[in-house]
Backbone as CSV, one residue per row, in Angstrom:
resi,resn,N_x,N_y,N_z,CA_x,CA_y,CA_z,C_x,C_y,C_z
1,UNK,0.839,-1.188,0.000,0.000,0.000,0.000,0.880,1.246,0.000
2,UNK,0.258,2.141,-0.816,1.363,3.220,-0.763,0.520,4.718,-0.482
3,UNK,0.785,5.787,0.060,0.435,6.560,0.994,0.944,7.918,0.268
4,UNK,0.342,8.392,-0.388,0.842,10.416,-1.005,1.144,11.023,0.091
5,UNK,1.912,11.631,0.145,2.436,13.248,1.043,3.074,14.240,-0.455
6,UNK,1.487,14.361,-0.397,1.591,16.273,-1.661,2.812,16.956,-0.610
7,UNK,3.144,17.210,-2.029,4.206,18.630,-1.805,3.664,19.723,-0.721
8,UNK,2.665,20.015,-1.478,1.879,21.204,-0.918,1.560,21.038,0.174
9,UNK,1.013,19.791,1.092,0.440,19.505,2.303,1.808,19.727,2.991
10,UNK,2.746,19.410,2.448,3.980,19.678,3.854,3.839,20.863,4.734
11,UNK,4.318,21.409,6.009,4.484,22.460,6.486,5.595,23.121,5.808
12,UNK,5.370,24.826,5.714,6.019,25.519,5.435,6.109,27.012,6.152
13,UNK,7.311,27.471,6.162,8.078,28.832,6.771,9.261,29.348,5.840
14,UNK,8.569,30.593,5.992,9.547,31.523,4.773,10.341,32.690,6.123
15,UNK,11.238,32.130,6.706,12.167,33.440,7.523,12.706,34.696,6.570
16,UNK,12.645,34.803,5.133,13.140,35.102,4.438,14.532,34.632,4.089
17,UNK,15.372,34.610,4.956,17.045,34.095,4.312,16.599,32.419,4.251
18,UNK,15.597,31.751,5.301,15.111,30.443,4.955,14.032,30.348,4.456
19,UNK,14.217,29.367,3.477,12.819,29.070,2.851,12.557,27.032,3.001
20,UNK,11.881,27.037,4.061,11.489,25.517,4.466,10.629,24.629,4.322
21,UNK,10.556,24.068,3.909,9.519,22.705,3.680,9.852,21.840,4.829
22,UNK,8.634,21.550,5.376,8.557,19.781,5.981,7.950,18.743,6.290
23,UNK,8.243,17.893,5.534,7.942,16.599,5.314,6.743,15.820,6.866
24,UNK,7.713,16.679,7.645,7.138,15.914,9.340,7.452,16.980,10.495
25,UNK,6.554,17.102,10.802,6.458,18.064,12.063,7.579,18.837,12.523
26,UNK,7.869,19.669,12.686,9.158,20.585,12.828,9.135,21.507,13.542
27,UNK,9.810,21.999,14.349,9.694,23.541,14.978,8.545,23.937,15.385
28,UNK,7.814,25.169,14.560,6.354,25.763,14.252,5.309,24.835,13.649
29,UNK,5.714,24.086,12.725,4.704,22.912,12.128,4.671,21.973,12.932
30,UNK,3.804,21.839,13.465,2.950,20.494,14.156,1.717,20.108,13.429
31,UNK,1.680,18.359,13.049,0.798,17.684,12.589,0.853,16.338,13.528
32,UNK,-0.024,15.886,14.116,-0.084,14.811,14.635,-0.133,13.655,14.110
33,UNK,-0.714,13.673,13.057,-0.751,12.714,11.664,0.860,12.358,11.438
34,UNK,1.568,13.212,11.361,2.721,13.165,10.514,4.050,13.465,11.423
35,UNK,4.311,12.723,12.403,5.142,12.835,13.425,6.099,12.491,12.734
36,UNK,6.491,11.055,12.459,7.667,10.202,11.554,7.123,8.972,11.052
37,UNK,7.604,8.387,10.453,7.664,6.879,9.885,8.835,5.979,10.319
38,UNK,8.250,5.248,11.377,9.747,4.482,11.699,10.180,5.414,12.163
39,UNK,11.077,4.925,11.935,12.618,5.399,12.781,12.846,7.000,11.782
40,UNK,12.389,7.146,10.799,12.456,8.308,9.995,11.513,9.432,10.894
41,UNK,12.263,10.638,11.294,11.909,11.725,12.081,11.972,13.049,11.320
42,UNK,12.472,13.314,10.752,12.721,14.798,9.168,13.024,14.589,8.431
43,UNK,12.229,14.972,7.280,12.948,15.122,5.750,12.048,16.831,5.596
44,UNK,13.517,17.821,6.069,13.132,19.351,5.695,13.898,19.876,4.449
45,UNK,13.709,20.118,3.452,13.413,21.187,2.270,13.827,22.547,2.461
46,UNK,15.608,22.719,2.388,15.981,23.954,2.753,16.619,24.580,1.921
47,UNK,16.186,26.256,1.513,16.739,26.713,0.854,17.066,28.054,1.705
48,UNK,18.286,28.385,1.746,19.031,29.257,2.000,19.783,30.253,1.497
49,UNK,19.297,30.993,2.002,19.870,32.824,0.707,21.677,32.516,1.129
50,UNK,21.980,33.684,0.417,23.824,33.841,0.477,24.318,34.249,1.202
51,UNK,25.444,33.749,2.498,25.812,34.103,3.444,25.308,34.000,4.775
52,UNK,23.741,33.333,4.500,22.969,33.388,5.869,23.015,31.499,6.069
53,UNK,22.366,31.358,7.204,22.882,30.139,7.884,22.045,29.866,9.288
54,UNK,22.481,28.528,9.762,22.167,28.433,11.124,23.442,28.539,11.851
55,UNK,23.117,29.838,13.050,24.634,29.811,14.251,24.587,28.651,15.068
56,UNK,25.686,28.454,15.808,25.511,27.263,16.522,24.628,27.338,16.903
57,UNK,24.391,25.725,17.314,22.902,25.350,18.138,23.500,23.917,18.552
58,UNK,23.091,23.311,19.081,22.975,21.905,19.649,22.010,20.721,19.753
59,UNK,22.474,19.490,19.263,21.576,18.009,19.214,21.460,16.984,19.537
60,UNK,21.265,16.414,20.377,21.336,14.922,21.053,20.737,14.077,20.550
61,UNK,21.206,12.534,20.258,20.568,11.345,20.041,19.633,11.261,18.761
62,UNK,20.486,11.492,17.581,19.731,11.570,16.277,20.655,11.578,15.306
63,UNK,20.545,11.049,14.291,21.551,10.880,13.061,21.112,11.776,12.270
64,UNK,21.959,12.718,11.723,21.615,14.037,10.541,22.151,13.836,9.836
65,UNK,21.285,13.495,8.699,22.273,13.493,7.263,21.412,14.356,6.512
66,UNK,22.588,15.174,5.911,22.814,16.451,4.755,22.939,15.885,3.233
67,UNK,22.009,16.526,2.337,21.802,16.450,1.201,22.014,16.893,0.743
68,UNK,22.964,17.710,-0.405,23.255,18.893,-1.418,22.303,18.888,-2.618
69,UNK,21.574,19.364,-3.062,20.859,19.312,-4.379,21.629,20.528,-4.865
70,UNK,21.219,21.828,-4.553,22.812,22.962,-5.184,23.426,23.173,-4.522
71,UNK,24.214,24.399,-4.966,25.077,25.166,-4.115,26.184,24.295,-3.185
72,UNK,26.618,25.125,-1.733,27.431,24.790,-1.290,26.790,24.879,0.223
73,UNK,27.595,24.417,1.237,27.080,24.401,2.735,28.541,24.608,3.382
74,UNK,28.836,25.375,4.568,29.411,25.018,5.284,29.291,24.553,6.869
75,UNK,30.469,24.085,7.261,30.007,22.929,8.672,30.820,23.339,9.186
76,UNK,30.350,23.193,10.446,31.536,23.635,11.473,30.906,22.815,12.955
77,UNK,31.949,22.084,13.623,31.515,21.633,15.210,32.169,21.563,15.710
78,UNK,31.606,21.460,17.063,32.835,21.225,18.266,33.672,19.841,18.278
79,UNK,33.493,19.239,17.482,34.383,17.819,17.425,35.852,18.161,16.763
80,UNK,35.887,19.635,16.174,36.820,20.003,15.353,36.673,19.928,14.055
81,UNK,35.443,19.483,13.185,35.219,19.275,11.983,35.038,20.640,11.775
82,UNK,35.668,20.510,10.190,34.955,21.933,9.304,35.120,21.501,7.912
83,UNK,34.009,21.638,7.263,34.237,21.593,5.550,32.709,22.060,4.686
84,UNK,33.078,22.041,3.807,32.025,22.829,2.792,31.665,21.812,1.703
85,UNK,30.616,21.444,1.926,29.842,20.361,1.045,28.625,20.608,-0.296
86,UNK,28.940,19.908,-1.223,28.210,20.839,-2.594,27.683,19.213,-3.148
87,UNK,26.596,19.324,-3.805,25.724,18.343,-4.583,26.861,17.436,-4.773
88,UNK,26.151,15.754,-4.726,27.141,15.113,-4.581,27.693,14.645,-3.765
89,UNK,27.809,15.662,-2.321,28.227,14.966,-0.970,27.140,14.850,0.189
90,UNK,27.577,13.646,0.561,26.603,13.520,1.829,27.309,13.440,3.179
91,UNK,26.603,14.176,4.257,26.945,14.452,5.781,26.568,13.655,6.726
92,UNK,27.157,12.911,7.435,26.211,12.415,8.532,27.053,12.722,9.735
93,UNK,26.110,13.376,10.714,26.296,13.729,12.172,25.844,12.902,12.922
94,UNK,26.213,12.194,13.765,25.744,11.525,15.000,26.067,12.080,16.428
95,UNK,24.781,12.838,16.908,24.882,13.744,17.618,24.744,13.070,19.118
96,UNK,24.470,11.928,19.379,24.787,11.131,20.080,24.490,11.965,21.493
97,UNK,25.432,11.960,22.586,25.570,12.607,23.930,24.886,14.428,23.563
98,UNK,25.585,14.489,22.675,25.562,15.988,22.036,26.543,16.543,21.158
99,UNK,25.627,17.114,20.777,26.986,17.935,19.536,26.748,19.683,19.390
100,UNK,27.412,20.541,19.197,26.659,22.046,18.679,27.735,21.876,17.609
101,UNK,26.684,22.379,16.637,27.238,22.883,15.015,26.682,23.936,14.234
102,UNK,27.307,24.432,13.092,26.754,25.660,12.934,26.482,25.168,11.278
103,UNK,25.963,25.861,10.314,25.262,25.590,8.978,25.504,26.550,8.376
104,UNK,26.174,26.956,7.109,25.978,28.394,6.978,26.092,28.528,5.272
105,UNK,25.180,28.980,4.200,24.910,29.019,3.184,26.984,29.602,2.625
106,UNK,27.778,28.957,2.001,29.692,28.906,1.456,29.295,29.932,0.588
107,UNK,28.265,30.582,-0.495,28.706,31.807,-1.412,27.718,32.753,-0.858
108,UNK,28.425,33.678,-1.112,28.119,34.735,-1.275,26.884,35.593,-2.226
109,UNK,26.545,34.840,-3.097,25.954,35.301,-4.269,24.880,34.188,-4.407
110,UNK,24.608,32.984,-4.376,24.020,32.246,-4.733,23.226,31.524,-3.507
111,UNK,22.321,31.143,-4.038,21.442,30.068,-2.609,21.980,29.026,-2.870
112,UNK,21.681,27.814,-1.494,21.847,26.751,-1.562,20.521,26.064,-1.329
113,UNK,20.512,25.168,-1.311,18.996,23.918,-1.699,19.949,22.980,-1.486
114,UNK,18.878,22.294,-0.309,19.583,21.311,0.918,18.034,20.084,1.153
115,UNK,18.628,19.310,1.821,17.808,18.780,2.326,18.296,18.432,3.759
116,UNK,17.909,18.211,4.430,18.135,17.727,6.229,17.272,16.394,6.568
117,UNK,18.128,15.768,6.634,17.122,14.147,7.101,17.425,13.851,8.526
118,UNK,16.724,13.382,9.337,16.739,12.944,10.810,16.319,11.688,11.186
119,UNK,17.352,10.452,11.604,16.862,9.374,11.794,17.193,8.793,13.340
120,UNK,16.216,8.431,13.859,16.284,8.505,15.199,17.233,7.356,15.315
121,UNK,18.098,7.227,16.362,19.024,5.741,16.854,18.622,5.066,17.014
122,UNK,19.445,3.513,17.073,18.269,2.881,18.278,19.198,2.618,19.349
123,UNK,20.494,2.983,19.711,21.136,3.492,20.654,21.392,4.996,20.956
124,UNK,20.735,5.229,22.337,21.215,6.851,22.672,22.649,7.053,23.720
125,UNK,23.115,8.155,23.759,24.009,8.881,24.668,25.783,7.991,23.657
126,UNK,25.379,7.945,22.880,26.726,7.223,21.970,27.769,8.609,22.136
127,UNK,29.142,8.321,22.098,29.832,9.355,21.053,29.328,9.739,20.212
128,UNK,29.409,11.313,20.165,29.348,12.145,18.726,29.911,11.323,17.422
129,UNK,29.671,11.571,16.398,30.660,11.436,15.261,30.259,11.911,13.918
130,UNK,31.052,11.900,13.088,30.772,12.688,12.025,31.448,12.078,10.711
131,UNK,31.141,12.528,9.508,31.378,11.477,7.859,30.951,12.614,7.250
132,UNK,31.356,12.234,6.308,31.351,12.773,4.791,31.508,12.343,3.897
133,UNK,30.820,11.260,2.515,31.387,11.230,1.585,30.994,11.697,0.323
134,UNK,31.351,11.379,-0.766,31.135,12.278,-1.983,30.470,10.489,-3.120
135,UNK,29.583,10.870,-3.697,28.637,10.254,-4.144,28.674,10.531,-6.028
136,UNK,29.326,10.173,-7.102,29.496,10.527,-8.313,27.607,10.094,-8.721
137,UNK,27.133,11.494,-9.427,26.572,11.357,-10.502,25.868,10.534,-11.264
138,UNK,27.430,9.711,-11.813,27.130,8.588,-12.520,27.067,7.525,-11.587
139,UNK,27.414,7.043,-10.653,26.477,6.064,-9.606,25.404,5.817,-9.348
140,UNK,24.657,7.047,-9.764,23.143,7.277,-9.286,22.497,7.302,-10.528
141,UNK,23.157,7.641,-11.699,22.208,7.758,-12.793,22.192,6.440,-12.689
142,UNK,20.088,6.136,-12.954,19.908,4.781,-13.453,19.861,3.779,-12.526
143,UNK,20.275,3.952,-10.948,20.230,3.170,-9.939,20.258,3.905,-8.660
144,UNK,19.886,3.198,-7.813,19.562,2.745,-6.586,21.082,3.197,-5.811
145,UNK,21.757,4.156,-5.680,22.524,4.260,-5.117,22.651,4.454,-3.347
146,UNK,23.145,2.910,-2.638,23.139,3.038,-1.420,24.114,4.077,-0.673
147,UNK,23.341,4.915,0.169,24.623,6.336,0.442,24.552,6.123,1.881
148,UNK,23.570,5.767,2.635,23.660,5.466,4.089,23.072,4.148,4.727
149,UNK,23.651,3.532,5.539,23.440,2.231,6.392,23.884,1.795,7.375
150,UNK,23.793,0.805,7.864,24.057,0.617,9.833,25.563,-0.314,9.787
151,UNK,26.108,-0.835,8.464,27.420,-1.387,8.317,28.630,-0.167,7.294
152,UNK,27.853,0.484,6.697,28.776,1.192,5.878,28.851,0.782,4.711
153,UNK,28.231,-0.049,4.360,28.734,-1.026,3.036,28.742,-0.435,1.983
154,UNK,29.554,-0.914,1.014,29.447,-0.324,-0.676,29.842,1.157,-0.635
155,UNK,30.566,1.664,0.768,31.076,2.494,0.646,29.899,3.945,0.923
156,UNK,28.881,3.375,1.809,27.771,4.063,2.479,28.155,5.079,3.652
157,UNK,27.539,6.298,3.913,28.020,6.903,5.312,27.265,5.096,6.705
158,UNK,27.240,4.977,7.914,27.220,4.820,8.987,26.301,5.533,9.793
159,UNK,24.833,5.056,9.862,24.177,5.498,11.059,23.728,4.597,11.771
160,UNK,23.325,4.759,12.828,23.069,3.914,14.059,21.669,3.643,14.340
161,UNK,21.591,2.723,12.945,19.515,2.685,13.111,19.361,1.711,12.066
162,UNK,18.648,1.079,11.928,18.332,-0.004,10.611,17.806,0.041,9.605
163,UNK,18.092,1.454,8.700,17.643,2.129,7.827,18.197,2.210,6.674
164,UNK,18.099,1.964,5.738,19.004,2.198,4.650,18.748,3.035,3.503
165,UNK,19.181,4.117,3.295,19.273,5.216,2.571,20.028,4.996,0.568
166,UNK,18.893,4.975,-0.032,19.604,4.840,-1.396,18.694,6.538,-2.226
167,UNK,19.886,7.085,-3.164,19.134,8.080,-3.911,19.429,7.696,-5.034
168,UNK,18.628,7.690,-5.971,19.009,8.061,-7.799,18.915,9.266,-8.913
169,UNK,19.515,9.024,-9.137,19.095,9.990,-10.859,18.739,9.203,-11.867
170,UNK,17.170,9.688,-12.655,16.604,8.999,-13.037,16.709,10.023,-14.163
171,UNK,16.717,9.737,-15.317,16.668,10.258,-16.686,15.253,9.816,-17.527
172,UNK,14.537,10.944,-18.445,13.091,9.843,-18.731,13.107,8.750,-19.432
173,UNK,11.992,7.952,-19.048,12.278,6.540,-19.209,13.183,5.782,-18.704
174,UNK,13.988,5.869,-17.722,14.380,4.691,-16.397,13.616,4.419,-15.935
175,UNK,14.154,2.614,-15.453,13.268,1.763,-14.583,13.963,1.701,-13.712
176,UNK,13.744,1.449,-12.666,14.759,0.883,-11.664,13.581,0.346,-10.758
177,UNK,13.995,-0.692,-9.596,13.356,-1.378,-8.577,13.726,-1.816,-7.800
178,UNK,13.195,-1.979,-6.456,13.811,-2.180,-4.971,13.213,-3.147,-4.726
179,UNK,13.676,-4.052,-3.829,13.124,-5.564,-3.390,12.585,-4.838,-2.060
180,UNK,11.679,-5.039,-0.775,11.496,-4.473,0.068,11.314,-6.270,1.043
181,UNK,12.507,-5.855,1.918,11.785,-7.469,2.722,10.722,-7.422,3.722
182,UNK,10.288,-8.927,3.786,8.486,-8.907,4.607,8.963,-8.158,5.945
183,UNK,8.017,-7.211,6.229,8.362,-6.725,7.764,8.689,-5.700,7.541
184,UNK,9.469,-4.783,6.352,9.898,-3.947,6.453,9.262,-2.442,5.489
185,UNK,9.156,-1.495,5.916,8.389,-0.643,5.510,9.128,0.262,4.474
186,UNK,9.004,1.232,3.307,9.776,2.676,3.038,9.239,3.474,2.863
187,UNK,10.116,4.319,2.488,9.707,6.050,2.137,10.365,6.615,1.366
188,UNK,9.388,6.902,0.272,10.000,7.886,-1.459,9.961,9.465,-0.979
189,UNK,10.962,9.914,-1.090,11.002,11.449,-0.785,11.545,11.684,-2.716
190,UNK,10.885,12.973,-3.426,11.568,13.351,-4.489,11.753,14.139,-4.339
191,UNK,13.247,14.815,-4.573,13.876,15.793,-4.675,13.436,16.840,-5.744
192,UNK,13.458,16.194,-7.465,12.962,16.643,-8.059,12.573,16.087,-9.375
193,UNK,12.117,16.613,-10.189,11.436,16.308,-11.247,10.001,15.017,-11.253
194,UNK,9.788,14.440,-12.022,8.409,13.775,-11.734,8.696,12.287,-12.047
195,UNK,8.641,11.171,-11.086,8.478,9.914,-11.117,7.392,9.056,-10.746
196,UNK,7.102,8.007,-11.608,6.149,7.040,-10.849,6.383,5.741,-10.172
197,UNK,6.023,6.064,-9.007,6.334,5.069,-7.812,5.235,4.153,-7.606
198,UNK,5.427,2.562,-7.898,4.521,1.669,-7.901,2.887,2.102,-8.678
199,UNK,3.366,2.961,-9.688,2.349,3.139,-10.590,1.463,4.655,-10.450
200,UNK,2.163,4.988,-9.246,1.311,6.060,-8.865,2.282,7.188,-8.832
201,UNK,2.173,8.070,-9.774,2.769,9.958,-9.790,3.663,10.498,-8.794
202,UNK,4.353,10.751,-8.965,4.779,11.709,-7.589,5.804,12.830,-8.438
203,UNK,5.392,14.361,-7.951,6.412,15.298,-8.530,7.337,15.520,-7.135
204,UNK,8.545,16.902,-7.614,8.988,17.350,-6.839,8.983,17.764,-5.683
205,UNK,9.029,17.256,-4.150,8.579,17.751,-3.405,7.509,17.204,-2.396
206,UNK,6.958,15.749,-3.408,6.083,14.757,-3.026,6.735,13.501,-1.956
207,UNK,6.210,12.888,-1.275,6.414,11.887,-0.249,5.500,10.669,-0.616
208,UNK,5.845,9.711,-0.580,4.743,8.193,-0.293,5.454,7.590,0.708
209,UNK,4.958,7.272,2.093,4.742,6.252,2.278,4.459,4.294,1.907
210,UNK,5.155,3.423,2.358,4.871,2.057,1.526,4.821,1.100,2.613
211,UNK,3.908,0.434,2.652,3.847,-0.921,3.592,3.473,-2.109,2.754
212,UNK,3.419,-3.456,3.383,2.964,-4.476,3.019,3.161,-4.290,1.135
213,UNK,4.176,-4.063,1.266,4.806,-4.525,-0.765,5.818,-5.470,-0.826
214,UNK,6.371,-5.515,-1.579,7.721,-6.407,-1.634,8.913,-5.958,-2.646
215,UNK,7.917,-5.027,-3.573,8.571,-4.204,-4.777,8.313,-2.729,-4.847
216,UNK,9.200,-2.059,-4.752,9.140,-0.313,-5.360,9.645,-0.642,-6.790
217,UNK,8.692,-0.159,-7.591,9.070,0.342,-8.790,9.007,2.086,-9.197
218,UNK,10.733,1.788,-10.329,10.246,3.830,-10.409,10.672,3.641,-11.565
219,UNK,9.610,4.448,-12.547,9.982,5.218,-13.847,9.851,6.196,-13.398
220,UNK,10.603,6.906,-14.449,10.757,8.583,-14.677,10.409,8.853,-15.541
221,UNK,9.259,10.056,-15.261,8.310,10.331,-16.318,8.929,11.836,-16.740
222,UNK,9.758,12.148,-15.775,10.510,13.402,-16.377,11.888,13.278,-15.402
223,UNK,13.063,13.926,-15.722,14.369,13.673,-15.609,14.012,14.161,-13.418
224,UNK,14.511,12.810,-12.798,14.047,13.041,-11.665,14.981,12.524,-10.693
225,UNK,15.432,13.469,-9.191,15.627,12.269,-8.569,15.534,12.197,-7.040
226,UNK,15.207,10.964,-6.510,14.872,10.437,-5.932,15.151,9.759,-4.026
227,UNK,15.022,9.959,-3.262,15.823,9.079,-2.015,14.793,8.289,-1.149
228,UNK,15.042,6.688,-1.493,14.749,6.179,-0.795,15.068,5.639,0.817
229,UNK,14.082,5.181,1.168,14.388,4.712,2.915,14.176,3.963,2.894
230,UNK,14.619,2.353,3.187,14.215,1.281,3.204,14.455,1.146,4.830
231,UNK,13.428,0.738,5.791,13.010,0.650,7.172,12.545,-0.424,8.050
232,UNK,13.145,-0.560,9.099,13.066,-1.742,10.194,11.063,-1.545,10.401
């Protein structure tokens, strides 16, 4: 069974230097309906003017992984990390005991367009820790590219939850398909352009929900792409 989350139904806040979408309850947006899925707790939709940012702040007991769709990001924490991440790379924070870090849109001139994902542990008060890797393009065109998981495998970031994170780039007319095992649930987030997921539409910005399947199927009905969650 598969479950729409319109674009449009998400919560939204325009701070002006932020412009936010979210997927699941956040900050100011509260929906009771739409707390999380699983172990999946945020998928926010951030676009950020030039030079502006989040100042430090602080997070306990949650895995953050960073999405680049444009632009650039920079990072900064008290673990001593600092670097500037652009489409292509993915972040994961494990904020564990705690962490404060800061976010801050790298040009000057241009926005960035982000995404922020939040996946709850299923161990708390861990060490902090932190990753980065860089994800080619062509990996993703056309497949199922695994970017996060609870072993690392295939060269995946490491989070501490039984979730497994694959995105693609889908060009029109790709097929691609996910096996889903019994017991286990996902979640289609699209970044952008327009795909059909188990037969049913989804544009930019759209969410489904999936239970009791065994198969995700996706064409791309226009050049699109995609991040799946495959879930305990």
């Amino acid at each position: 069974m598969l479950t729409l989350r319109k674009s449009e139904d998400r919560g939204h806040a325009d701070h002006g230097w932020l412009n936010a979408y979210h997927s699941f309850s956040f900050a100011g947006y509260y929906d009771p309906q739409e707390m999380s899925f699983g172990s999946l707790r945020v998928i926010n939709e951030d676009r950020v003017q030039p030079g502006r940012g989040f100042g430090t702040h602080g997070h306990r007991d949650m895995e953050i992984i960073t999405y680049i769709l444009d632009g650039a990001l920079e990072h900064k924490d008290d673990m001593g990390n600092g670097s500037v991440i652009r489409p292509g790379d993915v972040q994961r924070m494990s904020a564990g005991s705690g962490v404060m870090h800061s976010e801050f849109n790298h040009s000057q001139s241009e926005s960035v367009h982000l995404l922020q994902i939040w996946i709850a542990p299923r161990i708390t008060g861990i060490r902090p820790g932190y990753e980065e890797k860089h994800f080619a393009a062509a990996d993703k065109r056309g497949n199922l590219r695994l970017i996060a998981s609870p072993d690392g495998r295939d060269g995946s970031v490491t989070i501490h939850q039984d979730a497994h994170v694959y995105a693609a780039l889908l060009d029109t007319g790709d097929a691609v398909a996910h096996a889903l095992a019994a017991g286990r649930k996902a979640y289609v987030h699209v970044a952008r352009g327009t795909v059909s997921v188990n037969g049913e539409t989804l544009k930019a910005g759209d969410g489904a929900k999936i239970v009791n399947e065994s198969r995700i199927g996706f064409a791309a009905a226009q050049g699109a792409e995609v991040l799946l969650f495959d879930l305990a």
